[in-house]
N, C-alpha and C positions, 0 to 999 in steps of 0.2 A: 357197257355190257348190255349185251341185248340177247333175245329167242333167237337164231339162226335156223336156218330150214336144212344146213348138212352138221351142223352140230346139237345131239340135244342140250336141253337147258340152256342157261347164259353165259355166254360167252363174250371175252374180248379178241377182238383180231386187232393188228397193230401188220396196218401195210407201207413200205419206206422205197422208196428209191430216189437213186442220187447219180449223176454223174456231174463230178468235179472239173474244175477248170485247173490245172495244175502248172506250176512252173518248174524247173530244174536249175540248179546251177550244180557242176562238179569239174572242178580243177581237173585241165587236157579235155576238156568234152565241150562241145557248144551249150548254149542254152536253150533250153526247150520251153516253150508256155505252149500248152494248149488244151484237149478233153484228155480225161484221164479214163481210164476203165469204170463203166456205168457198172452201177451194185442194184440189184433189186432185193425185197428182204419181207419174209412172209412172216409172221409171230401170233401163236395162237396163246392165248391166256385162259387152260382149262381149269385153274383154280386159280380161285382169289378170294380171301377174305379180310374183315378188318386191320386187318396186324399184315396182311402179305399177300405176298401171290407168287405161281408158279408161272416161266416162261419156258415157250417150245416152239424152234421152228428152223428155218432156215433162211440162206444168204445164196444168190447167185454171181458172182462178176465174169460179165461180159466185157472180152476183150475189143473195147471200144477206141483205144486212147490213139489221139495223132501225130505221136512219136515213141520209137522206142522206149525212149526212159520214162515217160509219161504212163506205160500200163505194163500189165504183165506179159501179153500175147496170149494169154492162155483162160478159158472157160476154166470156171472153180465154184465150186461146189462146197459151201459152210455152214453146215448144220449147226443150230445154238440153242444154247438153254441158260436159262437163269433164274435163281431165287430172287424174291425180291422182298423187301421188308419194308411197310410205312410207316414213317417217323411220326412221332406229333407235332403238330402243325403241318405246313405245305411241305414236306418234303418223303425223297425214299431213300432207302439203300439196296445198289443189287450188287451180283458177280456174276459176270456172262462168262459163259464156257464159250467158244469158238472152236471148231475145226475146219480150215481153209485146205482143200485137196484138190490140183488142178486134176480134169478130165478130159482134156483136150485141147485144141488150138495150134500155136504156130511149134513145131517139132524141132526147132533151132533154138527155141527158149528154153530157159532153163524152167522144170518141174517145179510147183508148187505142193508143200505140206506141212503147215503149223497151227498151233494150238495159242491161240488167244485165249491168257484168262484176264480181265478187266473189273477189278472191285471198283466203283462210283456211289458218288455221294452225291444227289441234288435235291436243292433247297428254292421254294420260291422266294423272292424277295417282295412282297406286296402283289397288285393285282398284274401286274405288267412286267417285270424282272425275277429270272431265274442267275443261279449260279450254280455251278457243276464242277466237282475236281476230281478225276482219275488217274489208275494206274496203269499202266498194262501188261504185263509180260506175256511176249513172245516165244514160242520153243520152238523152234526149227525141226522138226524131225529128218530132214533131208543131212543135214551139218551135226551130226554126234549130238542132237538136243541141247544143242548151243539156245542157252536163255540171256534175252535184250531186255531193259525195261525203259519205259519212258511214260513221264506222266504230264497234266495240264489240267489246266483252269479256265475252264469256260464262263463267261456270260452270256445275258441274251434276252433281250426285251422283247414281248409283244406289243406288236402297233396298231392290229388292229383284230375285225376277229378273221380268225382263218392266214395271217402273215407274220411273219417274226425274225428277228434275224440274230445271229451271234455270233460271237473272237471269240478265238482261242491257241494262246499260247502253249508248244509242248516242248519238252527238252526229253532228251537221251541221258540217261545216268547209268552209274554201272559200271562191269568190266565189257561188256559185251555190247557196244553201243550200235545201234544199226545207222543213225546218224548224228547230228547236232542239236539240230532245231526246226520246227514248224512252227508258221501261223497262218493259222486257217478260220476263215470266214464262210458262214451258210445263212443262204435264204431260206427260210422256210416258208411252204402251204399248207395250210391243214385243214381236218377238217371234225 
């Protein structure tokens, strides 16, 4: 938390971006490995106090990916917000609101517009290991607000300061499955 010169008082900003290396498999389709659509992600933190904080901000994904199944085609646009609560000791609890709304890009692709809600619990494990397990449901707005859930379990050590990296296994549950399964691994820089 710091003075900023376009925010009065103290503020936290929280800046992300990612673009993933992704693979596919789906029965009658080839296999695709390659960039998947880069996400940038702005998040201001106008309140925060002992016990919590408030988040506010937004998500861009840039149709970046180097195959069709690989990204969406389509610029999108996901304003988010989230409560957050500090536990005792190292850990918090939030629920991010998401709104995902494509605004352009390739006109043969199908439109994007769904509502991520995502309740998370993470806990640090010592100086160097975190642990993380979410839920997420999906609401389609485009498909009758057809709701998918799928949840995981992350971990993720720090190695050094400013690098970190983490697995994380997810499954599909439910009547309304969007797939099976992921696992997904990230590097992290921070700073």
């Amino acid at each position: 938390m710091r003075a900023r010169r376009f925010l009065p008082g103290k503020r936290g900003v929280i800046l992300r971006f990612e673009v993933p290396i992704a693979g596919t498999y789906l029965p009658g389709k080839p296999q695709q490995v390659g960039v998947g659509d880069a996400y940038g992600q702005v998040l201001l933190v106008p309140h925060i106090t002992r016990s919590g904080a408030f988040v506010v901000g937004t998500g861009l994904l840039v149709p970046t990916a180097s195959g069709n199944l690989l990204g969406t085609g389509k610029w999108v646009l996901a304003p988010a917000t989230a409560p957050v609560w500090f536990l005792i000791g190292p850990g918090m609890f939030f629920i991010k609101f998401q709104d995902f709304f494509s605004f352009g890009g390739d006109s043969s692709r199908p439109d994007i517009n769904f509502l991520l809600i995502t309740p998370t619990l993470m806990r640090r494990q010592g100086e160097q290991w975190w642990i993380l397990a979410d839920s997420e449901m999906k609401t389609n707005w485009l498909r009758n607000a057809r709701t998918g859930m799928k949840s995981g379990f992350q971990i993720g050590r720090n190695f050094s300061s400013g690098f970190a990296v983490w697995g994380k296994p997810e499954v599909w549950w439910g009547q309304n499955r969007d797939g099976r399964w992921n696992l997904k691994f990230g590097l992290v820089w921070y700073r």
